[in-house]
C-alpha positions in Angstrom: 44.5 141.6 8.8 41.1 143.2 9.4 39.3 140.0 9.8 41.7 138.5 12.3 41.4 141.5 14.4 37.7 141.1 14.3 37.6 137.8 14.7 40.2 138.3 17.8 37.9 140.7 19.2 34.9 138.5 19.0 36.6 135.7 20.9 38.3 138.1 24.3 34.5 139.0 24.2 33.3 135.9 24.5 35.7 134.5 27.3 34.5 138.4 29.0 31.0 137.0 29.1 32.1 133.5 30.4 33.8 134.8 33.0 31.1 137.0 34.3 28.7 134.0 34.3 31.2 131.9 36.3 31.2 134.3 38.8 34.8 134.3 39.7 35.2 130.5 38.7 32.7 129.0 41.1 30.0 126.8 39.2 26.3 127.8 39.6 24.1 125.5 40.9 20.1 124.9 40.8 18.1 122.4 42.5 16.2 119.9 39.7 12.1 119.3 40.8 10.5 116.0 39.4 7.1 117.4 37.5 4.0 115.9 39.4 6.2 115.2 42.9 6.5 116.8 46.1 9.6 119.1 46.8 12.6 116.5 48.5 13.7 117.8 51.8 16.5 120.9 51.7 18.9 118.6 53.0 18.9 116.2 50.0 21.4 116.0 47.2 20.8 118.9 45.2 22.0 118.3 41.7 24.4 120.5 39.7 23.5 122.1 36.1 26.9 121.7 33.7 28.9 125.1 33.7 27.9 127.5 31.3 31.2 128.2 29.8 31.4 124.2 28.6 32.2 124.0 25.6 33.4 127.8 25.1 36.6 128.5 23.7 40.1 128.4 26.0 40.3 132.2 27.0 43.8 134.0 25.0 46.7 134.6 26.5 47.2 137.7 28.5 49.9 138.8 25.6 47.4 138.4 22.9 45.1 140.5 24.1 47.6 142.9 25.0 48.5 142.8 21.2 44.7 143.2 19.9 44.2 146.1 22.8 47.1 148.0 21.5 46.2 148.4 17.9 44.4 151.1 17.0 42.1 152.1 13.7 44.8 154.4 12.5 47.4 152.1 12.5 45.9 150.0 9.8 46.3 152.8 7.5 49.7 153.0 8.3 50.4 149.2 7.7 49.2 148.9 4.6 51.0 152.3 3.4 54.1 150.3 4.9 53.4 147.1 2.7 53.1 149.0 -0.1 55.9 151.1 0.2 58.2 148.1 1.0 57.1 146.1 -2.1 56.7 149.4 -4.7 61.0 149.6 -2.8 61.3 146.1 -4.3 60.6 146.3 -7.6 63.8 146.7 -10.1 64.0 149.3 -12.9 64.0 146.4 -15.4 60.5 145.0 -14.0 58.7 148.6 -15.5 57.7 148.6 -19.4 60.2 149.9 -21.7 58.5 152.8 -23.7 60.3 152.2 -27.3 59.7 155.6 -28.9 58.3 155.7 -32.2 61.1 156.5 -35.0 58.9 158.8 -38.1 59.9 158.1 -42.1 61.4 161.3 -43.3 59.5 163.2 -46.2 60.8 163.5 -49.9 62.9 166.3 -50.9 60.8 169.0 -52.9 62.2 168.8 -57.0 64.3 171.5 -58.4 65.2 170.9 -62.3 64.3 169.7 -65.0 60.6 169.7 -65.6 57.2 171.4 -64.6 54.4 170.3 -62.4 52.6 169.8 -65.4 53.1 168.0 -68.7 54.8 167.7 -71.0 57.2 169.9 -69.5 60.6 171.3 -71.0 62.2 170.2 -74.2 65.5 168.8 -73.1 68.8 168.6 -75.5 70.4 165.8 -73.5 69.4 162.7 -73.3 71.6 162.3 -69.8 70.7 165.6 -68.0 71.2 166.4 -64.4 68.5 166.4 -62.0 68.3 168.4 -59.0 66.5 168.8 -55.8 66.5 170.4 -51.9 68.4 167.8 -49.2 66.1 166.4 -45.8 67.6 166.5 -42.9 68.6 162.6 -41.6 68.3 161.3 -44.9 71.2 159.5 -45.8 70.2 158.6 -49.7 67.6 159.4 -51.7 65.5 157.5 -54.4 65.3 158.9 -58.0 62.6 157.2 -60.4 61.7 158.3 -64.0 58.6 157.1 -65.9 57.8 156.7 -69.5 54.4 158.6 -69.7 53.1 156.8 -72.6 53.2 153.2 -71.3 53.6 154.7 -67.8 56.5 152.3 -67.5 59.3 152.7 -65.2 62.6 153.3 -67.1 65.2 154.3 -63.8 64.7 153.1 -60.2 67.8 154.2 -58.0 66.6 151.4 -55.9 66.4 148.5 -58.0 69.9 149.1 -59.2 71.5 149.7 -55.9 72.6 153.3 -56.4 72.3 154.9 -53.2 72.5 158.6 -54.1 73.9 160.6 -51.6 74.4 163.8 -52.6 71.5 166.7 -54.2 72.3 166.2 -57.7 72.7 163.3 -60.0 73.7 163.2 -63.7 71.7 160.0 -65.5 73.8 158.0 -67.5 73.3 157.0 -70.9 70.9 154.1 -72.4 67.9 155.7 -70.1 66.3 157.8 -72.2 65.4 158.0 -75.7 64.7 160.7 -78.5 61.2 162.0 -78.8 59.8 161.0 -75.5 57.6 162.4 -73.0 59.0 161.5 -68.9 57.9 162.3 -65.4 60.3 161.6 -62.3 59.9 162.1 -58.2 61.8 160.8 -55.7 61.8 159.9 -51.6 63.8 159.8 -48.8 65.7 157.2 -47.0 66.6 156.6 -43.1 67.1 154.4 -40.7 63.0 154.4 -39.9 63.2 153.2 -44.1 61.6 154.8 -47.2 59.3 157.7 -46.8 56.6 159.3 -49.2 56.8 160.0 -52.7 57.2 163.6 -53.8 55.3 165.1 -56.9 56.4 164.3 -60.5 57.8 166.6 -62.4 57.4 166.4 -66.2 59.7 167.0 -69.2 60.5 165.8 -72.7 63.2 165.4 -75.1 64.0 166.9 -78.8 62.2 164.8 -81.6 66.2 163.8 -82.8 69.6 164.5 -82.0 70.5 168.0 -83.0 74.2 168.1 -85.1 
């Protein structure tokens, strides 16, 4: 828009200076002297130099240049503002980016009984005791996993047998554990962001034999 208005500008200017130069539309005129020759008499044909607006451009149109006369500097601001605000007006809710926020994996529940932070932990009597631990909030099942310390071999993954426990205690069934054994066992938290962190083991063992 700037450029046309320039270029506009430029162009009345130039018809401005061809008109002055006409003077009022009537062609100047200038008498042509041979080199080397006397001056002809006054009353001979003088001959007439080509008008110095040949070749010019065709002047604008009175409405143009009332157009180009009535914008001013200021209102350029106020044109763009205007474009901008029509086509910022224009632009749907579903053409912006859709901020998906970021959904954080819950952390385990902190061990209650049986065991120690350190081994080998309590002598148990059962070989299918109850474990027990603090609930996370959103969690809807937890993971429970116990390890065999001396091959460090997993002997119960909730996961792998597609027990989702629900509650804050769970009673092992039988054929887990055996006589005379040393264990370790943590668990995490499940939710709908999936499985979080591991908690710390907790360590116990069990009697050497079955007490009568």
């Amino acid at each position: 828009m700037r450029i046309r208005l320039i270029a506009t500008v430029i162009a009345v200017t130039i018809v401005a200076f061809s008109s002055l130069a006409g003077c009022g539309g009537t062609p100047s005129t200038k008498r042509v002297i041979t080199p080397g020759a006397e001056e002809k008499k006054a009353d001979e044909s003088i001959k007439v130099a080509p008008p110095p607006e040949a070749g010019l451009p065709e002047a604008l149109s009175p409405a143009t240049i009332s157009l180009v006369e009535n914008i001013a500097v200021s209102d350029l601001p106020q044109m763009v503002s205007a474009a901008v605000i029509s086509i910022v007006e224009n632009i749907g809710v579903t053409d912006s980016v859709t901020l998906t926020p970021q959904i954080q994996l819950l952390p385990p529940p902190a061990l209650a009984s049986p065991g120690s932070s350190s081994p080998p932990g309590p002598t148990l009597t059962s070989l299918t005791p109850e474990f027990r631990w603090s609930g996370v909030s959103g969690a809807d099942y937890y993971g429970l996993y116990i390890v065999d310390v001396a091959n460090k071999s997993i002997v119960f993954d909730s996961q792998i047998k597609g027990i989702k426990i629900t509650q804050t205690a769970y009673t092992l069934p039988s054929g887990v554990l055996a006589w005379g054994k040393s264990y370790y066992w943590y668990m995490n938290s499940h939710s709908s962001a999936g499985w979080g962190s591991n908690s710390a083991s907790s360590y116990f063992q069990t009697q050497t034999s079955k007490q009568n």
